[in-house]
C-alpha positions in Angstrom: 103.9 81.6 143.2 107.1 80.6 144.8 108.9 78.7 141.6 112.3 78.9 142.7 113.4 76.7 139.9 112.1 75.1 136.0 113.6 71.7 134.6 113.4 71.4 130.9 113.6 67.7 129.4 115.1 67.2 126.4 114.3 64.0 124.4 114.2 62.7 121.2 111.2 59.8 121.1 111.5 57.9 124.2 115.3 58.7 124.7 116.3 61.4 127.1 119.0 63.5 125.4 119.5 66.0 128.2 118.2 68.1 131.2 118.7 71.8 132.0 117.7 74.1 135.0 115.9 77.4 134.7 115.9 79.3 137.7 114.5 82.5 138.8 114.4 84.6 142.0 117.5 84.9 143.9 118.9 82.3 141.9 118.8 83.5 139.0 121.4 85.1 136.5 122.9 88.5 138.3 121.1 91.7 136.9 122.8 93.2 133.9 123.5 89.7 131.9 121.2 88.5 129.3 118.3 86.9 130.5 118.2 83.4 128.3 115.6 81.2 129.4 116.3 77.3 129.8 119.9 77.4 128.1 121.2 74.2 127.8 117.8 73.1 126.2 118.0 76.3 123.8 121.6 75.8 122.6 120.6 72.0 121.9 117.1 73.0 120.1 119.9 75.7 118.2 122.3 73.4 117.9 120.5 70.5 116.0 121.1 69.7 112.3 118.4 71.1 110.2 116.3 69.3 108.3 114.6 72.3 105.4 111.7 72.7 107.6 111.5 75.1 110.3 111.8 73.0 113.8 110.2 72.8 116.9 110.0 76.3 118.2 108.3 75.7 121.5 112.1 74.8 123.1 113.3 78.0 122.2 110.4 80.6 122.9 112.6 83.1 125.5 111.5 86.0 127.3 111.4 88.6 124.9 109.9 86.8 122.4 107.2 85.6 125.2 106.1 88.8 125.6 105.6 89.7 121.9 103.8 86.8 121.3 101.3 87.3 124.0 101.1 91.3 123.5 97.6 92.7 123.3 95.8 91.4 120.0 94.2 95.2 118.6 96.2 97.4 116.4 99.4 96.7 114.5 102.0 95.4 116.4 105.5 95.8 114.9 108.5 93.7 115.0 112.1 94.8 114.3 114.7 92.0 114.6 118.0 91.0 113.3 118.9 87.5 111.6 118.1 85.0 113.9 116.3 86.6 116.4 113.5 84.8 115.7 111.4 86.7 113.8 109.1 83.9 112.2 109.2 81.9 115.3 107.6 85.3 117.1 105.1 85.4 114.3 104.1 82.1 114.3 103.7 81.4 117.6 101.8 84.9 118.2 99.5 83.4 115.7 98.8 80.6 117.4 98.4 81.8 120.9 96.1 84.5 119.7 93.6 81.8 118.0 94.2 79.7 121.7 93.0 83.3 123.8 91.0 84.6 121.5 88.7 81.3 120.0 86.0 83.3 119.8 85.8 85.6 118.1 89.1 84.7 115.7 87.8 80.8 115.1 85.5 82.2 112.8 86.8 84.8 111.7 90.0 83.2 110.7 94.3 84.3 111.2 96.1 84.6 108.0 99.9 84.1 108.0 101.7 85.9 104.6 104.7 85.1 103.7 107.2 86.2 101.1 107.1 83.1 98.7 106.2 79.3 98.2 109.5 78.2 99.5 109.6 80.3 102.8 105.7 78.2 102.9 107.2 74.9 102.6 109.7 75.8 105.3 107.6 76.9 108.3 104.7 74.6 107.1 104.8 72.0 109.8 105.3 74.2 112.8 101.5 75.7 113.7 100.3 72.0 113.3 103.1 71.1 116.2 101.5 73.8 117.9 98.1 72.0 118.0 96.6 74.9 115.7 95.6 73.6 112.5 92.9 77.0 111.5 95.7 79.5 110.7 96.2 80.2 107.3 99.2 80.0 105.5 99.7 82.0 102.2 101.5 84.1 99.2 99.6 87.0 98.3 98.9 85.4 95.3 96.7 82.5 96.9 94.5 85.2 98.4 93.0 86.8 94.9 89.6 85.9 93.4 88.7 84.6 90.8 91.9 82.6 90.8 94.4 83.2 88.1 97.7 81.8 87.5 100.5 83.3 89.1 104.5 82.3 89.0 108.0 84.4 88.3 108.7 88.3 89.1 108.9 91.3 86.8 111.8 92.7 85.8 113.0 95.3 88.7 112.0 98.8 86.4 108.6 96.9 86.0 107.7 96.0 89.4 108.6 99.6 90.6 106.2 100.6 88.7 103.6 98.0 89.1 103.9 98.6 93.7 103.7 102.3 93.2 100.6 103.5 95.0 100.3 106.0 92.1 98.7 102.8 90.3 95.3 102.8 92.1 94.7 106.2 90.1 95.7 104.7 87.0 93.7 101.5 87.3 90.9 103.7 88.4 91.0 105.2 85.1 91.1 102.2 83.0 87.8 100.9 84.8 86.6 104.6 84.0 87.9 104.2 80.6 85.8 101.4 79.4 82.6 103.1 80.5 82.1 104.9 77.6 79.2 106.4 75.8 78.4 105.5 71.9 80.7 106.6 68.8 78.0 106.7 66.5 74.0 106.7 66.9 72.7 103.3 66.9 69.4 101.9 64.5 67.9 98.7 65.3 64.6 96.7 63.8 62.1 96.1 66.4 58.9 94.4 64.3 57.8 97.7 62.7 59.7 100.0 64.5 63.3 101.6 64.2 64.2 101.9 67.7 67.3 104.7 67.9 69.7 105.1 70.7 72.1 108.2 69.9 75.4 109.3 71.2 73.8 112.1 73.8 71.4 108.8 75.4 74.7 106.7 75.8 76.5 109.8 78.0 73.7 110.6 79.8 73.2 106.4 80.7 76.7 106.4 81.4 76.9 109.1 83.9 73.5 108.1 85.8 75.0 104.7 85.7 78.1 105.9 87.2 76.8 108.0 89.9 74.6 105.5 90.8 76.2 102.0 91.2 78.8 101.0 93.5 81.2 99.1 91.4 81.7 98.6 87.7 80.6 95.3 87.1 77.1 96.6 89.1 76.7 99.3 86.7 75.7 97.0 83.9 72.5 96.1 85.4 71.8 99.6 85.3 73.0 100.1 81.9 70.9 98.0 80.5 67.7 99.1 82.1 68.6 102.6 81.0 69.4 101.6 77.6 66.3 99.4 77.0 64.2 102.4 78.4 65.8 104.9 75.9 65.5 102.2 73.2 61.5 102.1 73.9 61.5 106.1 74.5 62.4 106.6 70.7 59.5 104.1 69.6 57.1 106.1 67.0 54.3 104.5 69.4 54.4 103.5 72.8 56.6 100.6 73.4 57.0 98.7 76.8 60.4 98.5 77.7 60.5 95.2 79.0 58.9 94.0 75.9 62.1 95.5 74.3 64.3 94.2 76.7 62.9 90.7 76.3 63.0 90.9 72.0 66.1 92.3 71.6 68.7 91.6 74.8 70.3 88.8 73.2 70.2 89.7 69.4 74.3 90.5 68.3 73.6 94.9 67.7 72.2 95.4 71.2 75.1 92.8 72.9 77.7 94.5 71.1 76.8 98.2 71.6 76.2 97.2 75.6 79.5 95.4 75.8 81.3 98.8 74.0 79.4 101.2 76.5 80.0 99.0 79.7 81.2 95.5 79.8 81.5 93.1 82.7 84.8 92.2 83.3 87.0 90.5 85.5 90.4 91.8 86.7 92.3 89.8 84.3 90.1 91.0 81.4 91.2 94.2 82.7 94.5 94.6 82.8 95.0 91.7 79.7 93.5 94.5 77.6 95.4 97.3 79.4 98.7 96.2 79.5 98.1 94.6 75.6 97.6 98.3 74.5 100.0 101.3 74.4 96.9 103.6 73.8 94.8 102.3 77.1 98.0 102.7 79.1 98.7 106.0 78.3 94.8 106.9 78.8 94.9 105.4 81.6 97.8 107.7 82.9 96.5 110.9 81.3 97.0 112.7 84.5 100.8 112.3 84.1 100.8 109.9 87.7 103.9 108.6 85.6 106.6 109.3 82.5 105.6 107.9 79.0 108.8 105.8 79.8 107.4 104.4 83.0 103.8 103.6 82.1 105.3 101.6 79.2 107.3 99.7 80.9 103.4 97.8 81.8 103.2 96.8 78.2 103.4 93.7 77.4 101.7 91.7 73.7 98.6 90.2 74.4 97.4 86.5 74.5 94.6 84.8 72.7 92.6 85.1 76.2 93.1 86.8 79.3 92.5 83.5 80.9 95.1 82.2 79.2 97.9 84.6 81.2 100.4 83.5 83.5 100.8 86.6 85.7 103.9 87.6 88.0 103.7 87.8 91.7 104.0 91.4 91.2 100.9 91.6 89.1 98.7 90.1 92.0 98.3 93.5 93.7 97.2 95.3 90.8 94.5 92.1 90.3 93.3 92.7 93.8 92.9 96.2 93.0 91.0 95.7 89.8 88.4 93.6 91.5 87.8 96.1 94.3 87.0 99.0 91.8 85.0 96.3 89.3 83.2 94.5 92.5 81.3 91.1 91.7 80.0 89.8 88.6 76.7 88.8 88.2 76.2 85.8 89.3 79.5 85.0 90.4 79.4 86.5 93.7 80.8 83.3 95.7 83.7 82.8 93.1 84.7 86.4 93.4 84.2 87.2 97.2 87.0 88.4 99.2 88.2 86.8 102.4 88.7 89.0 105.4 90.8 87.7 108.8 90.6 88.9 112.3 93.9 89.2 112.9 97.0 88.6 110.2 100.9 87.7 110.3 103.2 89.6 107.8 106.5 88.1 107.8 109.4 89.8 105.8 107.0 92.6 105.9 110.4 95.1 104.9 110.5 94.0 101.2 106.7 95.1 100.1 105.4 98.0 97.8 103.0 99.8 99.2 100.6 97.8 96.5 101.4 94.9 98.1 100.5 96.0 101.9 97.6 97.8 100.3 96.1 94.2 99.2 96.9 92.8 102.6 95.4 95.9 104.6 92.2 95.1 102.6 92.1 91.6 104.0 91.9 93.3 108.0 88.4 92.9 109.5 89.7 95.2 112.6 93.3 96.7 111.7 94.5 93.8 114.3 98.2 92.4 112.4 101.5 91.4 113.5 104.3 92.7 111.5 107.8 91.0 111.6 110.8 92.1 109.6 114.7 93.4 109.5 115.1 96.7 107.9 118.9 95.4 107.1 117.4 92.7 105.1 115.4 94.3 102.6 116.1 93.7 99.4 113.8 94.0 95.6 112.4 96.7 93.9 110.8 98.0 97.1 113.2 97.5 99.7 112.3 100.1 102.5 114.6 101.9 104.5 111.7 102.5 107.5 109.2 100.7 108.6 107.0 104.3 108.8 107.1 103.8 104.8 105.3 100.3 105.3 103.1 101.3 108.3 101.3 104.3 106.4 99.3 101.5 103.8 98.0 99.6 107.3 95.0 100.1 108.4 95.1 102.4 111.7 92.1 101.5 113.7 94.4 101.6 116.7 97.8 102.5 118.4 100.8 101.2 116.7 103.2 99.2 119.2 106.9 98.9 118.1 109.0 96.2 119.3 112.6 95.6 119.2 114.1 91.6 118.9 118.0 92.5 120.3 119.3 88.8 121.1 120.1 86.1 118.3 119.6 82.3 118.6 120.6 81.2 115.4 123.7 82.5 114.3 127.5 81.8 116.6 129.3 84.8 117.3 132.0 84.4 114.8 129.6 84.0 111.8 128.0 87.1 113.2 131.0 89.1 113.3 131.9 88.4 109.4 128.2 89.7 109.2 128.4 92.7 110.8 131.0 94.2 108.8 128.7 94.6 106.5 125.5 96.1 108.4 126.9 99.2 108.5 126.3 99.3 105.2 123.6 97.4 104.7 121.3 99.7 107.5 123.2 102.4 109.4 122.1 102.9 112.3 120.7 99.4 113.3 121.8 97.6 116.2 123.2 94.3 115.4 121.8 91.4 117.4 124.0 90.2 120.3 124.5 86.1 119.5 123.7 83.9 122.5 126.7 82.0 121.3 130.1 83.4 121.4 131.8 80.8 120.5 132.1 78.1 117.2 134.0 77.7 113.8 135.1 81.0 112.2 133.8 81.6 108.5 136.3 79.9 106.1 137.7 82.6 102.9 138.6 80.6 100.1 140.1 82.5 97.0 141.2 80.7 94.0 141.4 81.1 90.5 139.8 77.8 89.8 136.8 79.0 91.7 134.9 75.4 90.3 137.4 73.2 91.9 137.2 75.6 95.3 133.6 75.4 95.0 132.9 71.7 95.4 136.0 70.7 97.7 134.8 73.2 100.1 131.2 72.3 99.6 132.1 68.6 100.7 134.0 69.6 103.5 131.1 72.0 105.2 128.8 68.6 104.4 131.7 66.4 106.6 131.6 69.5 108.9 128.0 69.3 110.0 127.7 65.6 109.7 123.6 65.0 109.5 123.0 68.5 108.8 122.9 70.8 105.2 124.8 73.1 103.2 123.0 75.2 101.0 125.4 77.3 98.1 124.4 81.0 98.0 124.8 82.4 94.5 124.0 85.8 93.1 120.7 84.7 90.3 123.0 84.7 87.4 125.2 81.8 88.3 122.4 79.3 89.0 122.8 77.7 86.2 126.7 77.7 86.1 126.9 76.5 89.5 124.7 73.6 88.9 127.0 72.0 85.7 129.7 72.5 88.5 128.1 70.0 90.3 126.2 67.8 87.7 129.9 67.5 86.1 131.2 66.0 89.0 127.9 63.7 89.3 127.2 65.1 92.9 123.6 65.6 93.9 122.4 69.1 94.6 119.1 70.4 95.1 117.1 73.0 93.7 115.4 75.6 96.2 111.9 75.5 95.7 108.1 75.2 96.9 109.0 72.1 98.2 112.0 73.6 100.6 115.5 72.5 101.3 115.2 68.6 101.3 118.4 68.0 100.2 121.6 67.8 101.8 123.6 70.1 99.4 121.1 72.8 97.7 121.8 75.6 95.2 119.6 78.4 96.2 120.2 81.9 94.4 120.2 85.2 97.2 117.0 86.2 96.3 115.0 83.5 97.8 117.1 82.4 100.7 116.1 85.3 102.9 114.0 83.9 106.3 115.4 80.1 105.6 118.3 78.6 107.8 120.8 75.6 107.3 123.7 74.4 109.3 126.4 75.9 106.6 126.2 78.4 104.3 129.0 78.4 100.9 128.4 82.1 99.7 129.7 82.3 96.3 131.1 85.6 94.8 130.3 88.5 97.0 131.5 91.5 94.8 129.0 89.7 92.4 126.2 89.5 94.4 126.9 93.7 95.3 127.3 94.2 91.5 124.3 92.6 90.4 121.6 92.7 92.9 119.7 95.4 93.5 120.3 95.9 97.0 123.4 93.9 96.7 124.9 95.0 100.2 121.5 93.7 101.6 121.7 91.0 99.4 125.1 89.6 100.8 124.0 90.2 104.6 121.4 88.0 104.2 123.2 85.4 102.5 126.0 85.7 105.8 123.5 85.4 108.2 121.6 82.1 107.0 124.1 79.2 109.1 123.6 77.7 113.0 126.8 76.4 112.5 129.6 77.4 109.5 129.8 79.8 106.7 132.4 79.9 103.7 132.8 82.3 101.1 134.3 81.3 98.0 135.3 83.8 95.6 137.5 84.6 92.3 137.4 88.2 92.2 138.6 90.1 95.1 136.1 90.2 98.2 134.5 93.7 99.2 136.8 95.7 101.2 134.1 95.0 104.2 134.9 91.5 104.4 138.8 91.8 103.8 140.8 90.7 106.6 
């Protein structure tokens, strides 16, 4: 068309802060540099103090990123990219462009973003309404199960490796098989003058016509019943009508208890309430040998007064989602327990999920149409995968799979990126580390000391002087929350807690396990060997907490830093 030349505004209400020139053509940048779209308007949309919410994205969309987010909507896309390539920023706006081009049909059939957890929510919460597209939705996993149940905290790491294992749809399968079960004993009861009987070899053969002919557990009962009240009638001394029986006796305490024995409706909280409540069920229930005694034990856990009394953890929610597509809807209940399905859906931090996990999601997929965005270097938890072919074989695969690569990052200065990529070598060998748009700025701060409480705070205090308007948030391995926090409450200075309401404070204590995908202007990383020693992926662990600042990062430490970090 002839555009020689692209002026980007910068302002801030009705101030202008700035103006910056992209050009193309012959003017443009020779070949062979990197292509970085509107700079001056980038580094100040980078630049600016952050405020716990992601930003205004639209200022830094660049080329690479363009073309991901307006890449053909069928099949999976995937989306490798460093810390702060822009990742969730890609994701985001992908999902709102695609509801823009595509309004019919993805209007009605809805976009679903999923993130990792309620704080990562809270922090990109404001930007798809910025984008004038208010009809994507935004979610955990566990806000996408029905019936609701209550969901908060994670397993133990043994447990949840268990509980993701894709081994677990056989054993669940087996526990809804489990509690289909014919008669112990032959059954009398009193029908006016009758003695209606229903034996042990009527209850197996109901059971297995029930089985072969309904689609889902909780369906079956329908069936069961009819079958049982025939048989019931059948052993009549005279002819009996079965309805008649069905009518007399469906409600009296023998006929309710022997139907709830051979087939009971259940939800999938009933379900795995009594499963996990009961060493015998689990190991029925893994009679195959899918696991070790050891590791289908690790599922126990004592039982409640109710199952609707259970708080369940995050890593549970898969195995609920499972349980209601083998039990199917209740009677009567078919609105309550319905599941949602999207036209097209947004997986961000996609790396760290068990296959459970992207099993539940997959299920959610009207058309196989998803965006997946994550850093292989970053994966952390019980399931942190080393490939995304591991995570792409539980997606559906209605069409090609397109791989794309994010190479350039926005967020993070070049000397801050540098500390950080000491450590991916270890962390994911083999991965390219990002190449920062900013070379220069402040070079991470070491601090050593013996009185690592003292350290802590004066160095804390200056990073807040540092970034003036901006925050600091103090990276700590999970078990020095609480230590960390007296360290600050001693000294009556303010910090906040990271949770589902974000990083709304100027100084917050987050630990490394819920700081991946968020971004501040400084990060204080407390006690690397300790966050190696005691996470799981603890080299992951400690790249992600390096890679969180726009502007400074400190370490503060007591016990000697890894030998990657040493100077």
């Amino acid at each position: 068309m002839g555009i020689e030349r692209r002026r980007h505004f910068a302002t801030r209400g009705r101030t202008l802060l700035g103006i910056d020139d992209e050009v193309f053509g012959e003017l443009a940048s020779a070949d062979g540099e990197r292509e970085i779209k509107g700079q001056g308007a980038l580094i100040a949309a980078i630049e600016a103090s952050r405020t716990g919410r992601l930003g205004d994205i639209v200022a830094t969309i660049q080329g690479e990123q363009d073309e991901i987010i307006r890449a053909p909507m069928p099949g999976v896309l995937l989306v490798q990219g460093g810390p702060g390539t822009g990742k969730t920023v890609v994701a985001l706006h992908r999902a709102a462009y695609l509801l823009y081009t595509h309004r019919f049909p993805l209007e009605g059939q809805g976009v679903l973003v999923v993130g990792p957890n309620r704080l990562f929510l809270a922090y990109i919460e404001q930007v798809l309404p910025s984008l004038g597209e208010a009809g994507v939705e935004i979610a955990v996993l566990g806000d996408l199960l029905r019936p609701r149940v209550r969901v908060d905290g994670l397993a133990a790491e043994a447990v949840a490796a268990v509980k993701g294992d894709l081994r677990m749809t056989d054993v669940l399968a087996q526990a809804v098989s489990d509690r289909e079960r014919p008669l112990r004993a032959d059954v009398a009861i009193g029908f006016g003058i009758h003695r209606l009987k229903l034996t042990v070899a009527d209850s197996r053969d109901i059971i297995r016509d029930a089985r072969r002919r309904s689609k889902g557990h909780n369906a079956g009962r329908k069936i069961v019943e009819e079958l049982v009240f025939a048989k019931l009638a059948a052993s009549a001394r005279r002819p009996v009508e079965a309805s008649a029986v069905r009518d007399q006796l469906r409600w009296e305490l023998p006929v309710r208890e022997l139907l709830e024995w051979m087939w009971p409706v259940l939800t999938p909280a009933h379900l795995l309430h009594d499963l996990f409540g009961s060493r015998a069920l689990l190991r029925s229930a893994n009679r195959k040998g899918h696991f070790t005694d050891e590791e289908i034990l690790r599922l126990h856990q004592p039982r409640v007064g109710h199952a609707g009394d259970v708080v369940w953890h995050f890593n549970d929610v898969p195995l609920l989602d499972e349980a209601r597509a083998l039990l199917g809807y209740r009677p009567g209940k078919r609105d309550e327990d319905a599941l949602r399905t999207y036209g097209h859906i947004c997986i961000d931090e996609a790396q760290d999920l068990a296959p459970m996990e992207l099993r539940m999601i997959g299920r959610r997929s009207l058309n196989g149409s998803m965006t997946v965005v994550g850093d292989i270097a970053q994966a952390t938890g019980a399931w942190a995968n080393d490939g995304w072919d591991n995570v792409l074989a539980q997606l559906p695969q209605k069409h090609d799979v397109h791989r794309r690569e994010l190479s350039i990052g926005y967020r993070i200065p070049g000397p801050a990126m540098s500390l950080a990529n000491r450590v991916l070598p270890y962390a994911a060998p083999g991965l390219r580390p990002p190449q920062p748009v900013r070379d220069d700025g402040d070079p991470p701060r070491l601090v050593r000391s013996e009185s690592l409480d003292d350290a802590l705070v004066d160095t804390v205090l200056t990073e807040l002087e540092a970034v003036d308007e901006g925050n600091v948030a103090v990276i700590v391995p999970d078990s020095m929350v609480d230590e960390v926090r007296s360290v600050f409450e001693a000294r009556a200075l303010s910090i906040g807690g990271a949770n589902r309401h974000g990083l709304d404070q100027r100084i917050t204590l987050v630990p490394v396990r819920l700081v991946k995908g968020l971004e501040v202007d400084s990060a204080v990383v407390v006690e690397p060997a300790r966050i190696i020693d005691e996470e799981s992926q603890g080299i992951r662990s400690l790249y992600v907490a390096l890679t969180r600042a726009t502007k400074r990062v400190a370490v503060v430490h007591r016990r000697e830093l890894p030998a990657m970090l040493q100077e």
